[in-house]
N, C-alpha and C positions, 0 to 999 in steps of 0.2 A: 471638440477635441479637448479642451479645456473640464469640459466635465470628465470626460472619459481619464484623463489623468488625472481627477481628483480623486476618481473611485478607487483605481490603482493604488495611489498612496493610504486611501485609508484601508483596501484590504490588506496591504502588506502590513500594517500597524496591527492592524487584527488578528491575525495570520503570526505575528510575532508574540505579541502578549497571550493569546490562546494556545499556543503550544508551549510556553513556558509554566503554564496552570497546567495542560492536559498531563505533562509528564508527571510533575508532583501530584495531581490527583490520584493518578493512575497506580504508582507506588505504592502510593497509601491503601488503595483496597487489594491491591497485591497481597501487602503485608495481614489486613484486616479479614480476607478474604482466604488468608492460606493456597493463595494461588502462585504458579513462580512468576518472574518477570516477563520472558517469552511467551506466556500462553496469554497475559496479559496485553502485550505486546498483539498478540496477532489475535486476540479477540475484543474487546475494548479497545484498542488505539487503532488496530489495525482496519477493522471493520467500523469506526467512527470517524476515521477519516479519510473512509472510501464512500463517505455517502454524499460528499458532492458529486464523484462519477454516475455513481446510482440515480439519483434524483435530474442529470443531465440526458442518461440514456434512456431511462425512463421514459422522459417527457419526449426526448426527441424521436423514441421508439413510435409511440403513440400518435405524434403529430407526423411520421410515415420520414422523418428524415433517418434512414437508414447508414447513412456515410457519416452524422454525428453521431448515433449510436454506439457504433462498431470501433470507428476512429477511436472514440474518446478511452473506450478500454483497451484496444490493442494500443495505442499512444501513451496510455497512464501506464501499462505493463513496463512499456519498454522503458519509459520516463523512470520508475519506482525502480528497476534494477541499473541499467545505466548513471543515469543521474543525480538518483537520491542518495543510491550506495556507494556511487562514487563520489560526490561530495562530504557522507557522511568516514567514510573509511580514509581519507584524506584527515579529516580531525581528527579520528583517530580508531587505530585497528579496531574489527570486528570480528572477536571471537565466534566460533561453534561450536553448540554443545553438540553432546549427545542425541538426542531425542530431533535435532532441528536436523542432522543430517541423515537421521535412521527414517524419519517421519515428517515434518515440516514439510524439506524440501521436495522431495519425492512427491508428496502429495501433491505440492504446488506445480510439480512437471506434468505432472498427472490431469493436474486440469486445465492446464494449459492444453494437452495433446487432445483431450477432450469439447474444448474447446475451436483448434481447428476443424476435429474430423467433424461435429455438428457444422460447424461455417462450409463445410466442404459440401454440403448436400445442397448449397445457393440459398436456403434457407433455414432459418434457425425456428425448428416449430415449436406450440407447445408442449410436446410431452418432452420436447430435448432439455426445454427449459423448467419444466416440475422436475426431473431426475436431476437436471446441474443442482437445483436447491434444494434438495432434500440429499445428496452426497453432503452437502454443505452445513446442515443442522446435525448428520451423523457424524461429522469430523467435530464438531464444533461439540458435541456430547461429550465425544470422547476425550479431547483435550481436555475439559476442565474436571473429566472424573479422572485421569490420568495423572495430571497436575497435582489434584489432591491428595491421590495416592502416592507421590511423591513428598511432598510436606508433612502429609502425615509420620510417616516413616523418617524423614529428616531433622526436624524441631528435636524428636528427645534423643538422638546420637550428638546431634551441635550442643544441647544442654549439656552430655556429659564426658565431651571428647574435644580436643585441640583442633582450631578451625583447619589445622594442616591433613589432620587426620580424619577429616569426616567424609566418606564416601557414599553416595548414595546408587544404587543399580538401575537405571534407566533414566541418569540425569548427571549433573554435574555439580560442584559446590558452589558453585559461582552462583547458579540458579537458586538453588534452598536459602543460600547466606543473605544474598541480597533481599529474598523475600520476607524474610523473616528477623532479622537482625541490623536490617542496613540505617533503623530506627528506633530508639527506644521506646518513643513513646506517637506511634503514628497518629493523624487526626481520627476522627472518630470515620465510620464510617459513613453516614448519609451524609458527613461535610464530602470527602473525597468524592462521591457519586455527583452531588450538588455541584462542586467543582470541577471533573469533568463533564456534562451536559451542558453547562454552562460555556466551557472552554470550547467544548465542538460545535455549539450553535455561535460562537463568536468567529473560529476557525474556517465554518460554513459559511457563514456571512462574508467573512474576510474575500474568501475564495470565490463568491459569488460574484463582489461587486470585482476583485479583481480579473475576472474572465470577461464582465461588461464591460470593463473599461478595454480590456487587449483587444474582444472580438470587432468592436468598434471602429476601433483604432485600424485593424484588418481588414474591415471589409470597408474601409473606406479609402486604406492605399490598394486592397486589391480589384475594388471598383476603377479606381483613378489610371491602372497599370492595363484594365481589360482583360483580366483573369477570364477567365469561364466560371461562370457560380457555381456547377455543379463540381468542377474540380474545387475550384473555392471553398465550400464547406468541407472537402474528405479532409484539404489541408490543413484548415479551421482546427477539424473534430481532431488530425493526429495532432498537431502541433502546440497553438494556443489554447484550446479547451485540453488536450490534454495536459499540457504542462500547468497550467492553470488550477484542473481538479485533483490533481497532485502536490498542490502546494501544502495542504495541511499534513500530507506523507513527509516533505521534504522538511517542513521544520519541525515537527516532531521528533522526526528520527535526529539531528541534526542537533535538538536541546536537549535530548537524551543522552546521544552518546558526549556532547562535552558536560552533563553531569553525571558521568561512569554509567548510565542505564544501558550498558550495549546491547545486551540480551532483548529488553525493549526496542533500541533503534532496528534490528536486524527484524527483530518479530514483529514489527509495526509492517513495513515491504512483502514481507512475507503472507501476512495474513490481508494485506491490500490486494494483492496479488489473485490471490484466491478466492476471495469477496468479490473482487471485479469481472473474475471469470462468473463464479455459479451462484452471486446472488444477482451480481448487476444484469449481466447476460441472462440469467436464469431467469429472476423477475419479469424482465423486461418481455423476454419472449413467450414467457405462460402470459402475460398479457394481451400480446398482440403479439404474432409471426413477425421477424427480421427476414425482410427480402434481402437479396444481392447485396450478402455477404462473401461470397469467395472469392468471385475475378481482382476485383478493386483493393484487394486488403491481402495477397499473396505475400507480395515485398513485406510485409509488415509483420505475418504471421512470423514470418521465417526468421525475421532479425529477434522478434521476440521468444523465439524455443530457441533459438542462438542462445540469446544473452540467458535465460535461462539454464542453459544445458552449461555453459559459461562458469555461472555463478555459485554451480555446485561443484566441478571440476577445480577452481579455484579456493574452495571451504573444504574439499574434501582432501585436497592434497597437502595445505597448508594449517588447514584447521582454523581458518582467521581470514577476514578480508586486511589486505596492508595498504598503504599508500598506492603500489606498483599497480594494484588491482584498480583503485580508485581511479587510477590517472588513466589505463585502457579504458574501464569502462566510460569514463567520461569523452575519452576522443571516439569510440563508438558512440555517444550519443550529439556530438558535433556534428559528424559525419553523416547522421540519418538524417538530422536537422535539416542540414543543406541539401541533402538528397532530395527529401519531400520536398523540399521549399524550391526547389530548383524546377524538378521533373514535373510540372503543371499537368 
């Protein structure tokens, strides 16, 4: 026990100081990069700190635990929009651009629903899983030739036009300005790359040793209480592995937005989101078939196209995550807590 809570504190430490480098690195090849914030956001932050989910489902695909698998990503879905958004929209509002409500988000619905209807066949085969990740290399194309085509076209109207006045058509100014100006003189760029790699194998690490120290600690009160193991691990996979390979999502986004990177915080969830559907899911199952995935993971699908469906209804009416939204989403994700944790 005593070890298990050593691990704890030092990933939180880790977990802490890595995501306050992974934002400033990230900026930086933003700006070096000619890329905006959000695509940044949900390509580099977004997909580098979903790869403790990945490398969890993964492994646990392969070693036939199908309830960590499954858990871990519907659990981090639900975790990354409930409680990462709601902690971080509490600090403070999160705007929406353009592009994240025309495109982003939709896409993200998109494989989220895609996602159940493959789980809905009891198993997840591999061709479900070549097509989840190759949707996901052709989103991922398009973003960043998109982006660019954005910058490009933005950089010389801000050279010669009042920051009030610069409008760009398929984005917003918030997004070009910050990419491009938020710095005079950014680091170079193989220090930022350097710096982020650096920061998500510290983050990874962080995340690692603090899921060893919670599962431990778990399956040693839920040995002691007479749990059922097999329910034991689904609650495991939702709850502490999920909350757990979500932690590098939560403080990312979290040291983002209280240093104005909102567009990053937002686009960090988003692009986790979506990583966790068709690269995690996707990998995992062109590797090896996920059995009995539908009966056991119903409640869970549902809560998560909920908080999904949620989350755009909320950005598209207000244009912003606010406090109000923060605070629901967060007693939704109290309330599921206790539900798993209750319903053995």
């Amino acid at each position: 026990m005593l070890l298990s809570t050593f691990y704890i504190i030092l990933g939180f430490a880790l977990l802490v100081k890595g995501g306050d480098f992974l934002v400033d690195g990230s900026v930086a090849i933003a700006q070096r990069a000619r890329l905006t914030p959000i695509v940044i956001g949900i390509t580099v932050v977004g997909f580098g700190t979903s790869m403790p989910e990945f490398l969890v489902s993964v492994q646990a695909a392969m070693a036939g635990s199908s309830g960590i698998a499954i858990g871990n990503v519907a659990g981090s879905n639900i975790a990354n929009v409930a409680l990462i958004l709601g902690v971080t929209s509490l600090i403070r509002p999160l705007p929406a651009t353009r592009q994240m409500l025309r495109i982003d988000l939709p896409f993200m619905l998109l494989s989220m629903l895609l996602f159940i209807a493959a789980a809905s066949y009891g198993t997840i085969n591999r061709l479900m899983g070549i097509a989840m990740f190759s949707l996901l290399v052709g989103f991922i194309s398009w973003e960043i030739h998109h982006s660019r085509k954005i910058t490009a076209r933005a950089v010389p109207s801000l050279s010669s036009s009042s920051p009030s006045s610069s409008q760009v058509s398929g984005g917003l100014p918030a997004e070009t300005a910050s990419a491009s100006s938020s710095s005079s003189s950014p680091m170079p760029l193989w220090r930022a790359i350097l710096l982020v790699l650096i920061s998500l194998a510290a983050m990874i690490w962080g995340a690692d040793l603090l899921i060893k120290g919670s599962t431990d600690i778990a399956r040693e009160v839920g040995q002691s209480l007479g749990v059922d193991p097999i329910a034991l691990e689904r609650i495991i996979g939702l709850t502490v592995i999920a909350l757990g390979t979500s932690l590098p999502e939560l403080f990312a986004s979290v040291i983002a937005a209280r240093k104005g990177q909102t567009d990053m915080a937002i686009g960090n969830i988003i692009g986790s989101i979506t990583f966790n559907i068709l690269s995690v899911v996707g990998v995992a199952s062109a590797i090896t078939p996920i059995p009995n995935t539908w009966a056991p993971f119903m409640i869970d699908y549902t809560i998560m196209l909920f908080l999904g469906i949620l989350l755009y209804i909320f950005l598209i009416t207000r244009r912003s995550l606010i406090r109000i939204h923060g605070a629901i989403f967060l007693l939704i994700y109290i309330a599921y807590t206790l539900y798993t944790s209750l319903h053995v």
